[in-house]
N, C-alpha and C positions, 0 to 999 in steps of 0.2 A: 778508802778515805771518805767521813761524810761533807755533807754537803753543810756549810755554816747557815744554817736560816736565817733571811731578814730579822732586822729589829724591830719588835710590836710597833714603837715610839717611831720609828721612820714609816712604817706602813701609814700609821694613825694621821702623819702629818703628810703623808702624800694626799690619803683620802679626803681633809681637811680642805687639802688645797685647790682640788679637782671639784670635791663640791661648792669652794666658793669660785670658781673660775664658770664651775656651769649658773652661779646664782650672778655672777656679775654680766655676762651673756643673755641670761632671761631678761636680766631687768635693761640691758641695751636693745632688747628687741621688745619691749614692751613699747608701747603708746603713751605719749604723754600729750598732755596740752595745756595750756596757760589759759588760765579763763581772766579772758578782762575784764568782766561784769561784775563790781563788788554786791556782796551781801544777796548773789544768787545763793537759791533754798539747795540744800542739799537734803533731799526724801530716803529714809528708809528702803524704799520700794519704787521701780519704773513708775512713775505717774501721779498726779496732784493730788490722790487720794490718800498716797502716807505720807505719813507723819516728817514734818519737819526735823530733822536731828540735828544740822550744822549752816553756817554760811559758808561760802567763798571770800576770799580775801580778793582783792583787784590785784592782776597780775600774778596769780599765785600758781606753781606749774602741779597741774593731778598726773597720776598714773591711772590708767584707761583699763580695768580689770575685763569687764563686760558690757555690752550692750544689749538692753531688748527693749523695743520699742521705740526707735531711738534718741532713748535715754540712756547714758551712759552708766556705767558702773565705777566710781570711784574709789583711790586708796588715801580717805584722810588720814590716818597714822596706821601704822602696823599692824593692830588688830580694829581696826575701824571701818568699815565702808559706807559709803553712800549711793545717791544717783541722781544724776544730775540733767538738767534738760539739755540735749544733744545740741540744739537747735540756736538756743544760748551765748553756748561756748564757743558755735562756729562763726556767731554771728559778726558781721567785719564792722561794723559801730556797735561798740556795747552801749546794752540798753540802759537808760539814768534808771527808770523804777522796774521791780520786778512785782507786778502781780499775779496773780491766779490765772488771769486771761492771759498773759507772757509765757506763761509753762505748760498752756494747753493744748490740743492736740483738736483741731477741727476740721471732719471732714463737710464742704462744702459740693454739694450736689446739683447744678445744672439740669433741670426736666430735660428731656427727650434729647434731640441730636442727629446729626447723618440723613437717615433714613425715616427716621420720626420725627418728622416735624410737628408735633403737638397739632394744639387749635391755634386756629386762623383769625385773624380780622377779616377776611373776606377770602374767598377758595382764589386761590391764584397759584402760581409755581412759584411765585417772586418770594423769595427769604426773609425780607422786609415785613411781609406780612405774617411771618409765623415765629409760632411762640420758642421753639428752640431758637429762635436768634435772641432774644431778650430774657430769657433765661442766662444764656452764658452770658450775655454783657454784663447783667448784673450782678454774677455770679465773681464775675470778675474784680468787678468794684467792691466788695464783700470780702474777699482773700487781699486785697491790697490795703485794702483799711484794716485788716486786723494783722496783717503781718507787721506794718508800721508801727503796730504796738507789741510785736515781738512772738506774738501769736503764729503755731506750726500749724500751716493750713495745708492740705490735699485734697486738691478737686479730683469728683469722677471722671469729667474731661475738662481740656482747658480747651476746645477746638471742633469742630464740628465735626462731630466722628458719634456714629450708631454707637450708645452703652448699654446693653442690657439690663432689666429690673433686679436681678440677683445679685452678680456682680459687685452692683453701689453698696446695701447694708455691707455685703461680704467685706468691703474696704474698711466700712468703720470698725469691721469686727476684727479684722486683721489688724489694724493699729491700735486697738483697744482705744479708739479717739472719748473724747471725754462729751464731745458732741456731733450731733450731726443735723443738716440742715439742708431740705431740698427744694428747690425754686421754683415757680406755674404759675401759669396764669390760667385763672378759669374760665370759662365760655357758657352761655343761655345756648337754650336751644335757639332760639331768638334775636335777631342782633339787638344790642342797645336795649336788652329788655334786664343784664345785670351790672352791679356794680359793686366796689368793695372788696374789702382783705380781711381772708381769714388762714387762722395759724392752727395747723391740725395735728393731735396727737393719737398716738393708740395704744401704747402703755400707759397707764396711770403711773402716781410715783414720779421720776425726774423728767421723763418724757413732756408728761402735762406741766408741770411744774417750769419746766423751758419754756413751752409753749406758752403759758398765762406771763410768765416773764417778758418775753417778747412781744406779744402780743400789745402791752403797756406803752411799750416803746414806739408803736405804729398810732398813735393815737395825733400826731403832729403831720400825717401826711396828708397830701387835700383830697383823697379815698376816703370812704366810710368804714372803719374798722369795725370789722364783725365781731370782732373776739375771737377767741378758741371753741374747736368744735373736735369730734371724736371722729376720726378716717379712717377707714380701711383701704392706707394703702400700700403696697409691697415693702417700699425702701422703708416705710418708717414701721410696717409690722413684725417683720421678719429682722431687726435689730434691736439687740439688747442693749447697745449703746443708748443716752439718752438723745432721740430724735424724733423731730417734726417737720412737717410738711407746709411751706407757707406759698397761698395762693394772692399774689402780692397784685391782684385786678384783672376784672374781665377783659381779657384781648377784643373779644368781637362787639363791643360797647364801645362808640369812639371818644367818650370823653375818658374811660380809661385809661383806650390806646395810647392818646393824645400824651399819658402822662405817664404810660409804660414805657414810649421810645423814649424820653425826653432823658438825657442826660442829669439836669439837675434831680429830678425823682427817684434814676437808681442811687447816685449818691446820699439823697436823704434817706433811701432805706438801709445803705450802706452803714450808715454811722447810726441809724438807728438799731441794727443789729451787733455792731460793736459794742452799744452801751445796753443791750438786750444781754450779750453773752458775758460782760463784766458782771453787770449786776445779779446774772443767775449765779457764777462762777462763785462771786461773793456770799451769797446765802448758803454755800452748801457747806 
């Protein structure tokens, strides 16, 4: 006696059913998230440099396809994607305006640290007197003023810890950051024989082009703004990110000093490079 074969028509609607049980499964294990930021840019591509395609609605829930950089990869309709800044969506106040500087990606670099204490105002052991300490203070006040405008900041350190010269570019390289910005103060051989702030480049192109931007914005500090000059230094040669090197007063000159430690002066350069990285961001 043979065997009655299934029915095509009941095969068909098993398979039917199995693939939409595995497709309703997928999309419960997918990632979603509600972005509360309205009329955040939804880009083509990870990062400020493409192209605008869509906004966000406030409140509106995305599916989470991918992320690199972290930027996320969205599904605005069925055959639609975008990408969205990670940093954005997470953030627990949505931000009222979205600019250029809100979706960018800044790594901020502290000179020396740990075991390198840079130059000194005068040879001592005492931490006070050397240039890694006022590096990171200011370094600090720099990542908290631009975050508060929504801005993705990562520093090479936040704390007094040895970082090596390689290392730092390597960070901006690995986050494809959109800038980057390393912190010093310079020293005479001489005490009290210099003075002044100069913003150093060594790519031509967006590098220099940062740096004469910034360099604008130091003209209100009570330093003698040198202007920009050409450096050969590691973090800023060995990066194809756009980056420069800014020596923001001689440590071992004490009226520099004077206004290196001073709390109001790292915050005037603070907001001075806030409206340094707006106004580059803007021109490009």
């Amino acid at each position: 006696m043979k065997k009655k074969m299934p029915n095509h028509s009941v095969l068909i609607s098993i398979l039917l059913l199995c693939l939409t049980l595995l497709l309703i499964f997928g999309l419960s294990r997918q990632k979603t998230v509600v972005i509360k930021t309205a009329n955040l840019n939804i880009h083509s591509g990870p990062g400020i440099d493409y192209p605008v395609i869509d906004t966000t609605k406030a409140r509106q829930r995305y599916h989470v396809v991918g992320q690199r950089n972290d930027w996320y990869r969205v599904r605005i309709t069925d055959k639609k994607f975008g990408w969205v800044a990670s940093w954005l969506v997470n953030r627990k106040k949505p931000l009222q305006h979205v600019t250029r500087l809100s979706e960018a990606t800044v790594v901020i670099d502290p000179g020396h640290g740990g075991s390198d204490s840079g130059a000194e105002y005068k040879n001592s052991k005492n931490p006070e007197y050397m240039e890694k300490t006022y590096t990171l203070q200011l370094a600090k006040k720099v990542a908290m003023a631009l975050r508060m405008r929504g801005c993705h900041v990562i520093m090479t350190r936040d704390n007094d810890r040895y970082v090596g010269l390689k290392p730092r570019p390597e960070l901006a390289e690995s986050l494809h950051a959109d800038a980057f910005i390393s912190f010093h103060y310079d020293s005479s051989p001489q005490r009290n024989e210099g003075t002044g702030i100069t913003a150093y480049y060594y790519h031509r192109g967006k590098s220099k082009q940062l740096a004469s931007t910034m360099s604008q914005q130091f003209n209100n500090l009570p330093l003698t703004n040198k202007g920009i000059n050409f450096g050969n230094f590691l973090v800023i040669r060995d990066n194809t990110r756009p980056a420069i090197l800014c020596e923001m007063g001689y440590i071992n000159t004490k009226r520099d000093f004077n206004h290196i430690k001073s709390f109001s002066y790292q915050w005037k350069v603070a907001n001075d490079v806030v409206k340094g990285l707006n106004q580059y961001f803007k021109e490009q």
